[in-house]
C-alpha positions as CSV (number, residue, x, y, z in Angstrom):
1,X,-140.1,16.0,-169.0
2,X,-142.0,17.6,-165.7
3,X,-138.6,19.0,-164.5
4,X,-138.1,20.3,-167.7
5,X,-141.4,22.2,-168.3
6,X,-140.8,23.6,-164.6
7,X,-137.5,25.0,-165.4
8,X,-138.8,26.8,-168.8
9,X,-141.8,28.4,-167.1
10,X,-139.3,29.6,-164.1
11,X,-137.1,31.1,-167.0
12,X,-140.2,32.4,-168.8
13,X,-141.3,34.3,-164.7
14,X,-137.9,35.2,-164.0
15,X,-137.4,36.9,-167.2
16,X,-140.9,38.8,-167.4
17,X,-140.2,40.1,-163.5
18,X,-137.0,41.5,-165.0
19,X,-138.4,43.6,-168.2
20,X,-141.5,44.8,-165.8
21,X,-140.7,48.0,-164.6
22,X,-141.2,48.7,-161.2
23,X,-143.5,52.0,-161.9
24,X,-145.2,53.2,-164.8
25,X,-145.8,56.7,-165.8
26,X,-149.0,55.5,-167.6
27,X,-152.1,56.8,-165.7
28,X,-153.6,59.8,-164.0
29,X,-151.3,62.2,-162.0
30,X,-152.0,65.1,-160.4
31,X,-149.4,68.1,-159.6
32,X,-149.0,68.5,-155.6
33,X,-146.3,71.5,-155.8
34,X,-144.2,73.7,-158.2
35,X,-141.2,75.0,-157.0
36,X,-138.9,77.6,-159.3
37,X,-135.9,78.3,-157.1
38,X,-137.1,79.1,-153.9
39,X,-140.6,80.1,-155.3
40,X,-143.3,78.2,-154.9
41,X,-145.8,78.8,-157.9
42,X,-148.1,75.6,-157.9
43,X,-151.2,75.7,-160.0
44,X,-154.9,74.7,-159.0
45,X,-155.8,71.5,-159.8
46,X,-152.9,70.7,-162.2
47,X,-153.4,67.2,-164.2
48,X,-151.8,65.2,-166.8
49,X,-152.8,61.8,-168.5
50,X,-150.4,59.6,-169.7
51,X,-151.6,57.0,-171.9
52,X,-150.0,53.6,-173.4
53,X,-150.1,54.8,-177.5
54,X,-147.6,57.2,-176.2
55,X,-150.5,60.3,-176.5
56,X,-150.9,62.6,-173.2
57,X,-154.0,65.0,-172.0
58,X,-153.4,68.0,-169.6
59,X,-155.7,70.3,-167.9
60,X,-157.1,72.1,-164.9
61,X,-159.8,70.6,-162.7
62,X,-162.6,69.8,-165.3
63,X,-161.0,71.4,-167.7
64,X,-159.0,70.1,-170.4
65,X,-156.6,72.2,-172.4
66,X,-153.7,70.2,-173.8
67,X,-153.4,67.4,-175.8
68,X,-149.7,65.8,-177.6
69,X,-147.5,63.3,-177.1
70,X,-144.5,61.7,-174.5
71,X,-141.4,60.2,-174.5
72,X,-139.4,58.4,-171.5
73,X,-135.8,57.5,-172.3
74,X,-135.8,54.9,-169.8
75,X,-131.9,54.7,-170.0
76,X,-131.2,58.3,-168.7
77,X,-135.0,58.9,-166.6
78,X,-135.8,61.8,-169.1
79,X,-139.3,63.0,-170.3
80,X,-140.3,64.9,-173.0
81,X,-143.6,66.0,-173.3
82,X,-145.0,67.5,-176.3
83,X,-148.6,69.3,-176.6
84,X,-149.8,69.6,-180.3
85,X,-152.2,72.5,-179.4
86,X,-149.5,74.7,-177.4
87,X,-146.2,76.5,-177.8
88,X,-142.7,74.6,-178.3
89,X,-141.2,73.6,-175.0
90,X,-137.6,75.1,-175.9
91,X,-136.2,73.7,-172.4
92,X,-134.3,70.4,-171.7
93,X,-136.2,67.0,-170.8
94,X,-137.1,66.5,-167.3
95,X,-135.5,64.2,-165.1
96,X,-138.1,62.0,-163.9
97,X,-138.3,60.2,-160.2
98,X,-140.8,57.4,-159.6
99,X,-141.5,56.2,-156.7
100,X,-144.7,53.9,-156.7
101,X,-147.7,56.2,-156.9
102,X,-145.6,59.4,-156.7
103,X,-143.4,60.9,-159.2
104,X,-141.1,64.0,-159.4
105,X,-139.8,66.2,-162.3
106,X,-136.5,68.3,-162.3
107,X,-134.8,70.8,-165.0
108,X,-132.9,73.9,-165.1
109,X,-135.2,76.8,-166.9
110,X,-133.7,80.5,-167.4
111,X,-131.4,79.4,-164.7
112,X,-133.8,78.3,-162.2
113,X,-134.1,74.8,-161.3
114,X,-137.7,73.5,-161.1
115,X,-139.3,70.8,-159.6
116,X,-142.7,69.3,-160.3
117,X,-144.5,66.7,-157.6
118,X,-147.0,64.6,-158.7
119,X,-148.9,62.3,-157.1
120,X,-151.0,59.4,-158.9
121,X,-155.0,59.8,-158.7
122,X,-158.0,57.9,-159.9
123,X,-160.4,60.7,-161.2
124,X,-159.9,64.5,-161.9
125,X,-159.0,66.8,-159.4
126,X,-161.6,70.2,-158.9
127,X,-160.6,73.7,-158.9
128,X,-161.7,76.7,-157.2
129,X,-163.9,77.7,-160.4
130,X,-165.1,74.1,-160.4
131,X,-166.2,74.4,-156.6
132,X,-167.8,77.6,-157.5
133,X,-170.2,76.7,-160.5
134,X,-173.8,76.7,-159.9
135,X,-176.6,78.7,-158.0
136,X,-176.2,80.5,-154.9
137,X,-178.6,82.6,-152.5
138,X,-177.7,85.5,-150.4
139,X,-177.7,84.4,-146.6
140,X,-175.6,87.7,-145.4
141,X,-174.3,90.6,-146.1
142,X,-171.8,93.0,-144.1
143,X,-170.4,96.4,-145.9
144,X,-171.8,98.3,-148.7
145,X,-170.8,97.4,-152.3
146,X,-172.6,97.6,-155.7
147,X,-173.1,93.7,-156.2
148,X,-175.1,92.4,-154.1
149,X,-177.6,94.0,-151.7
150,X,-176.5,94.8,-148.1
151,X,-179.6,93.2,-146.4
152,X,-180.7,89.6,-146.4
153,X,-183.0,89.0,-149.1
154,X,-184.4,85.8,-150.5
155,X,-184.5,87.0,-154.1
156,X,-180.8,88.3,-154.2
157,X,-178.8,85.2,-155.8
158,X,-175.6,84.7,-158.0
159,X,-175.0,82.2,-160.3
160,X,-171.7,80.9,-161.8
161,X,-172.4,79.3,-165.3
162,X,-169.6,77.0,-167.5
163,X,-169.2,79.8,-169.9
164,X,-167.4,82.3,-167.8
165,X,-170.6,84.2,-167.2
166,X,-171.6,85.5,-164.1
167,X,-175.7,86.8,-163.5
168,X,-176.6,88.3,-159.8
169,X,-180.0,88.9,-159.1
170,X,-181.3,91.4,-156.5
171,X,-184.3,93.4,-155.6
172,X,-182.8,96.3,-157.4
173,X,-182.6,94.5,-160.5
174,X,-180.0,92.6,-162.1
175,X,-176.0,92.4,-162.9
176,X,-173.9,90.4,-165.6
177,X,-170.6,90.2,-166.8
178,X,-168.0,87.5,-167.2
179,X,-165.8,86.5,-164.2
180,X,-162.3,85.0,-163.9
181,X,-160.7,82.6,-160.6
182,X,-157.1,83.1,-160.0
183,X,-155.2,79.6,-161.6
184,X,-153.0,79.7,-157.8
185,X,-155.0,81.2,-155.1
186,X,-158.9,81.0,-154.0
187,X,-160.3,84.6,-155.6
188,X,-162.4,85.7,-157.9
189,X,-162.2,88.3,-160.2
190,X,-165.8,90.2,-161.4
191,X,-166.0,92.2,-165.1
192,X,-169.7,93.6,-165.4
193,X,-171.3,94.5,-168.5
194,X,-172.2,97.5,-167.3
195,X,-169.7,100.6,-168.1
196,X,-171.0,102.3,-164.5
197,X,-169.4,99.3,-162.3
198,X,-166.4,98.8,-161.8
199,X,-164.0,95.5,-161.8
200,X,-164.6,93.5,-158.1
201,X,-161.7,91.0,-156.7
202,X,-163.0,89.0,-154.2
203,X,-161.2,86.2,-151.9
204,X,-163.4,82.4,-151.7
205,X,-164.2,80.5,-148.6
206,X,-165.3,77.1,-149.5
207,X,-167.7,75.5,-146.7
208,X,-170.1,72.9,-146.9
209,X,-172.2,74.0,-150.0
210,X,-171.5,77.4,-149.3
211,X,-169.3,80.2,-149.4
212,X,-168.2,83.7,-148.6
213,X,-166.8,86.0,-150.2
214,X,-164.7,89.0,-149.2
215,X,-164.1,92.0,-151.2
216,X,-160.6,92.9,-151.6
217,X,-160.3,95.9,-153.3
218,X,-162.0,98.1,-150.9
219,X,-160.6,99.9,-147.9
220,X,-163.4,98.8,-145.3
221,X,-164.7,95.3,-145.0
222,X,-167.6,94.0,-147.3
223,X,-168.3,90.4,-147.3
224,X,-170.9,88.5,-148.5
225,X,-172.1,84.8,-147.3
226,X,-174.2,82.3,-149.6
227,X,-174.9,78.9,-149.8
228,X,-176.3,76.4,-152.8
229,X,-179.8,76.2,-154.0
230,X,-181.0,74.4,-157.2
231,X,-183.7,76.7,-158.3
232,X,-183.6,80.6,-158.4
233,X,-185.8,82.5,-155.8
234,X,-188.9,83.7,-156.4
């Protein structure tokens, strides 16, 4: 009777090690790099959630802006993914890779084969808008430019909010608008209020809570350095 109940429960382990896959898609993965041909186009803190009901999530950073449904045909590796709030994906299924905690997606679109590498993560990733939200006071200033003042002054800050709004204070009074950060490369992208300024495009340096920006449409150098405060100057 022991032999026997030894044998069934090395049946009953042999058989469950078979039907367990060796990876799962369920989880969090991030995208590493997006390749379309020989163009790399990868976006900024690109996530997607797969989750057991067979429901998926997708966003940016903190930002979530996708939610549907998935499908792995686990005979041919191919994955459909379907967002409910979005267009119709019109292409083919990707052809899915995994290998432990990283995964890779393949498909021909408009004739151009593009691959997708992910990478398995535990919380979300952050994106240059993330990175920039919050308060920030002048430290420098080199170059003229209508934003911010050209000397170092302790009341001259500029604050990033979570609606897409922008305010700069200075000694010459005050600036708002809405601002947008490029979804592939570290700038960011001024649109004031005010009719008599014009549109700004300035590249990001990320350092340890601060960061300096360099204006990019402008023929002669104007960069500004900041760093993080948590109350606006007085």
């Amino acid at each position: 009777m022991k032999t026997y109940l030894l044998l069934l429960l090395s049946i009953i382990f042999l058989s469950s090690c078979e039907n367990k896959p060796k990876s799962s898609i369920e989880g969090l993965w991030q995208v590493t790099s997006v390749t379309a041909g020989k163009n790399e186009m990868t976006p900024n803190a690109r996530w997607v959630q797969f989750n057991a009901d067979a429901t998926q999530q997708s966003g940016n950073g903190w930002f979530q802006h996708s939610i549907g449904t998935w499908k792995l045909n686990q005979t041919t590796n191919e994955l459909s993914i379907v967002n409910t709030n979005g267009l119709k994906d019109l292409a083919d299924p990707f052809q899915i890779k995994i290998n432990q905690n990283k995964m890779t997606w393949s498909r021909e679109e408009e004739g151009e084969t593009i691959t997708v590498h992910l990478k398995k993560i535990e919380t979300l990733p952050t994106t240059y808008g993330d990175q920039l939200l919050g308060l920030w006071k002048l430290e420098n200033a080199v170059g003229k430019g209508d934003y911010f003042s050209n000397s170092e002054k302790a009341n001259t800050s500029l604050y990033f909010g979570w609606d897409k709004r922008f305010r700069i204070r200075t000694e010459n009074g005050r600036i708002s608008g809405v601002y947008n950060v490029h979804g592939h490369k570290s700038e960011v992208q001024f649109i004031p209020y005010n009719k008599e300024l014009k549109r700004s495009f300035w590249s990001v340096q990320f350092k340890e809570n601060a960061i300096a920006l360099k204006l990019l449409n402008s023929d002669s150098l104007v960069a500004r350095t900041f760093k993080r405060i948590h109350e606006f100057p007085k």
